[in-house]
N, C-alpha and C positions, 0 to 999 in steps of 0.2 A: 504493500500500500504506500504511496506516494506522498509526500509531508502534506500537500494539499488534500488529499482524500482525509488525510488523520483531520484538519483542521474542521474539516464537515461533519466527519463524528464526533467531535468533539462539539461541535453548536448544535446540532443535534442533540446531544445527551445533555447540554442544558437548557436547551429550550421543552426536553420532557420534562426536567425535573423542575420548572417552572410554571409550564401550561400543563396542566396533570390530565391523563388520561386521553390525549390526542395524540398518539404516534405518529397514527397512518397520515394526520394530515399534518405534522413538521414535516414528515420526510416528503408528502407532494411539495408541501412550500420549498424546501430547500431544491426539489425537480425544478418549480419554476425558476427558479432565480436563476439556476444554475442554465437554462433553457434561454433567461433573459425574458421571461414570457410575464406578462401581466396576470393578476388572480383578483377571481371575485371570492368573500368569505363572506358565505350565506347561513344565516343560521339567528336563533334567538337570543336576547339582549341576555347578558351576562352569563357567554359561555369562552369566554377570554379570545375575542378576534381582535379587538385591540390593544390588549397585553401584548398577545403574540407579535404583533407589526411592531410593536415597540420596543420590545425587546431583543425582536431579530433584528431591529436596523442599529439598536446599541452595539449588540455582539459583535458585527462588521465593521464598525465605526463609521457608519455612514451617515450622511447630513438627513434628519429626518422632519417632515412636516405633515400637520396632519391639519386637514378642511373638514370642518365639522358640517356636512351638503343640509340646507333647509330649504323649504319651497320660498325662501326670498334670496337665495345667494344668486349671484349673478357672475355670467360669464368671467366678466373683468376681476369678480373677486380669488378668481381661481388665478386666470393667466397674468392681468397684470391692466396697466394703463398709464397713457403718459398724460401728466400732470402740467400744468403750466406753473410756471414761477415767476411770481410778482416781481420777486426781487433780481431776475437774472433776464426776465422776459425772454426764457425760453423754454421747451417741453421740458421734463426730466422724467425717465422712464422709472416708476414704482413696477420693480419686477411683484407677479403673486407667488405661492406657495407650490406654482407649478414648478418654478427654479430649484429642485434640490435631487437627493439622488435617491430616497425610499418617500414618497407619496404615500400618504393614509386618507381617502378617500371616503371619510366616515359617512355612512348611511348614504349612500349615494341615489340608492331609490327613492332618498324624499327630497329630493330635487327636481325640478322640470327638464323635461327632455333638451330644453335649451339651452341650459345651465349642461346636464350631461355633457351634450355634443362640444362643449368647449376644450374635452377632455383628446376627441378623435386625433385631430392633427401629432399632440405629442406623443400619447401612444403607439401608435404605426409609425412616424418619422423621427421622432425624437427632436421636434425642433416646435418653436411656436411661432409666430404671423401676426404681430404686432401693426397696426397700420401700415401693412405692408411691407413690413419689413421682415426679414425669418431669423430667431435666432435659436442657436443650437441648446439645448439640454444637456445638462451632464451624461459621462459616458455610461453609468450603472443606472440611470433613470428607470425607477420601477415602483410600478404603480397596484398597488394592493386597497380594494373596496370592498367596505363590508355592506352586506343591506340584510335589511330585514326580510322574509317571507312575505312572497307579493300579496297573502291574502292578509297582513295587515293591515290597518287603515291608516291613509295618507301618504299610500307607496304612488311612484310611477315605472312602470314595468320599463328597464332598458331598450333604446331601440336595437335589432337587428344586427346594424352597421360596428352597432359599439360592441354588442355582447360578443361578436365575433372578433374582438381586437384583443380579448380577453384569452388567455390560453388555458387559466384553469376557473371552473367553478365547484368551490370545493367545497360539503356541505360539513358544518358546523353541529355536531349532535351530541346531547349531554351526555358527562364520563358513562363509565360504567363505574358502579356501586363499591368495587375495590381500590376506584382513582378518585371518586366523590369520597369518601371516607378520607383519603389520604390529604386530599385538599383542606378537608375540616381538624384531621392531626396536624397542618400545617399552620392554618389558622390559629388554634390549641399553642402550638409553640412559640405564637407571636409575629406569625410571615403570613398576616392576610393578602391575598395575591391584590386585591382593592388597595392597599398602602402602600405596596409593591417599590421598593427606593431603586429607581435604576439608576441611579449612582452610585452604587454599592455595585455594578456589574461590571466583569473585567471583560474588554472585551477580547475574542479569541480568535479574528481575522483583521482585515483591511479590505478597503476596497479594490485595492491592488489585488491580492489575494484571491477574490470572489473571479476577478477579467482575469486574471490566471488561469484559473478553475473554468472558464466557461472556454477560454481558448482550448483546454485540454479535452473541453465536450465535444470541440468540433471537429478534432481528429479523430474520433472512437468512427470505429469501421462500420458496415451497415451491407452485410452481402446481400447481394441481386435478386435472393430468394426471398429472404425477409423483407426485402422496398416492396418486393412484389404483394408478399401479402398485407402490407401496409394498405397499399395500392387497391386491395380486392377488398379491404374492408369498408376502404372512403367509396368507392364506385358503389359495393351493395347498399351503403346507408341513401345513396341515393336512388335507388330500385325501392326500396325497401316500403310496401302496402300499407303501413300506417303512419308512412313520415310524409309534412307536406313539404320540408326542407330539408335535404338531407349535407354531409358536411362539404365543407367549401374547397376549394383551391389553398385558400391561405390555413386552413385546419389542417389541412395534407403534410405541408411541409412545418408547420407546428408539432402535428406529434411525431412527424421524425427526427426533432429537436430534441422534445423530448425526451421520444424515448433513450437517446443518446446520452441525455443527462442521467434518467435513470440508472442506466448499466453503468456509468461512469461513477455514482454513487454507491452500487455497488460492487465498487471496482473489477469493473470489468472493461476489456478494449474494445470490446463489440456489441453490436445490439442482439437480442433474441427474443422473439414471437413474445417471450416472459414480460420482456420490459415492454412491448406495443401494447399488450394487454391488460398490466396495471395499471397504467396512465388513461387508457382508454373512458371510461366515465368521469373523470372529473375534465377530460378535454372535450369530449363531445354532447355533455350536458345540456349547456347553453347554449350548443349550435344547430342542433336536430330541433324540429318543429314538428309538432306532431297534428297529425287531420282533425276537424273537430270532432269525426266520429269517435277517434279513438278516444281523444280527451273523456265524449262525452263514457266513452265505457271504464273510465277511469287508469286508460293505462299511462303507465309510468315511464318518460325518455329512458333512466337507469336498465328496466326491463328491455326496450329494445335494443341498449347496445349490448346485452347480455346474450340477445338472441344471435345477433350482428356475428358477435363473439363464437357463439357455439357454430354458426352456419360456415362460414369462413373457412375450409382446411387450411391447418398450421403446416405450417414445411418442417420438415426432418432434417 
């Protein structure tokens, strides 16, 4: 294992021993980054999705800001706006909260789709378009949003364009009863995760380190048999009788990132059918649309890529 590989178990193993009882989803989050991929955390208020943003962008040392999204933030509040000056009588550009390198994109469904789409431009290019003007984003820029469950009241359901900018949506669901326990032993010893001091936290990368690490992702191999069934999965989702959208172009070469990152985190040099298919529902989540029939029969996106999954033959 490689000093960077170590560096990842090792944020890993305290980012479990912080956020208790979420393995499966540190080790997607640490897929995305390493992917560079953007992530929504979907799930119910006070099951630590903004712990965890916060803590992971500590452990990196990364510059971190977080937009708390309500139905009156406005575009400008996010990206920025140039001001005039009395005293200089000229513009001066007040950068927003989009300028930093780990974005917290708090509750982003109770915002208006207008306010949303302020987000499009820097996600896919990594740059923003100030009165015409373009300017770059830092090189690790990554954007992590949490929202609530669309059937709350006061949400707006993401458009289309954007949910698909997103590489993972990963759901957020309460411990199990031996990590809820352990949470309230913690609490008991005087470490409510609510009082949580991250300044007390050492951190155990750089951002250096992470573009290191994502360089490393993009050499891991990926033979002609395995793109193939990459390949026959994205084409079936789009066959497939109870999807009215099936996945994109830009999801195609997504989860071959990722799966890259996967294998790479478990140190390995290459991909295998293993790492396409654990990544597979939190990448294709968000991007599968389902007919209203099906809806109305109550099926579940999760359930179709399971089927996806099983129909698919795996290469040997």
């Amino acid at each position: 294992m490689s000093d960077t590989n170590t560096v990842f178990t090792r944020l890993s193993q305290t980012l479990n021993q912080i956020v208790v009882g979420q393995s499966t989803l540190v080790q997607q989050l640490l897929v995305a980054m390493l992917a560079g991929g953007h992530v929504i955390l979907e799930g119910v208020p006070g099951t630590g999705k903004t712990l965890l943003a916060q803590v992971l962008a500590r452990l990196v040392q990364a510059d971190f800001r977080r937009i708390q999204l309500t139905p009156d933030i406005l575009p400008a509040d996010i990206l920025g706006t140039n001001i005039f000056d009395l005293n200089t009588r000229n513009f001066t550009l007040k950068k927003g909260p989009v300028f930093t390198q780990v974005l917290l994109a708090d509750e982003i469904n109770r915002t208006p789709p207008k306010t949303q789409a302020a987000l499009l431009e820097a996600m896919e290019e990594q740059q923003v378009t100030l009165d015409g003007e373009s300017m770059p984003l830092p090189e690790l820029f990554w954007v992590m949003a949490t929202q609530n469950s669309l059937e709350f009241e006061g949400t707006y359901p993401l458009p289309e364009a954007q949910l698909d900018r997103f590489l993972f949506k990963l759901i957020v669901g309460y411990p199990e009863a031996a990590a809820e326990k352990q949470m309230l032993l913690n609490s008991q010893a005087g470490s409510p995760s609510r009082r949580f001091d991250l300044g007390r936290l050492k951190p155990l990368a750089t951002v250096e380190q992470v573009l290191q690490a994502r360089q490393a992702v993009r050499a891991i191999k990926v033979a002609d048999n395995v793109m193939d069934y990459l390949l026959n999965l994205v084409q079936r989702s789009r066959q497939h009788p109870d999807l009215a959208l099936g996945a994109s172009p830009r999801s195609a070469v997504a989860w071959l990132q990722a799966s890259k990152a996967h294998a790479w985190l478990n140190d390995r040099d290459f991909v295998t059918p293993d790492n396409i298919k654990a990544i597979a529902a939190p990448l294709l989540r968000h991007r599968l649309i389902l007919k209203p029939e099906a809806q109305l029969d109550g099926l579940q996106v999760d359930a179709v890529v399971s089927t996806l999954l099983n129909q698919v033959p795996v290469p040997r």
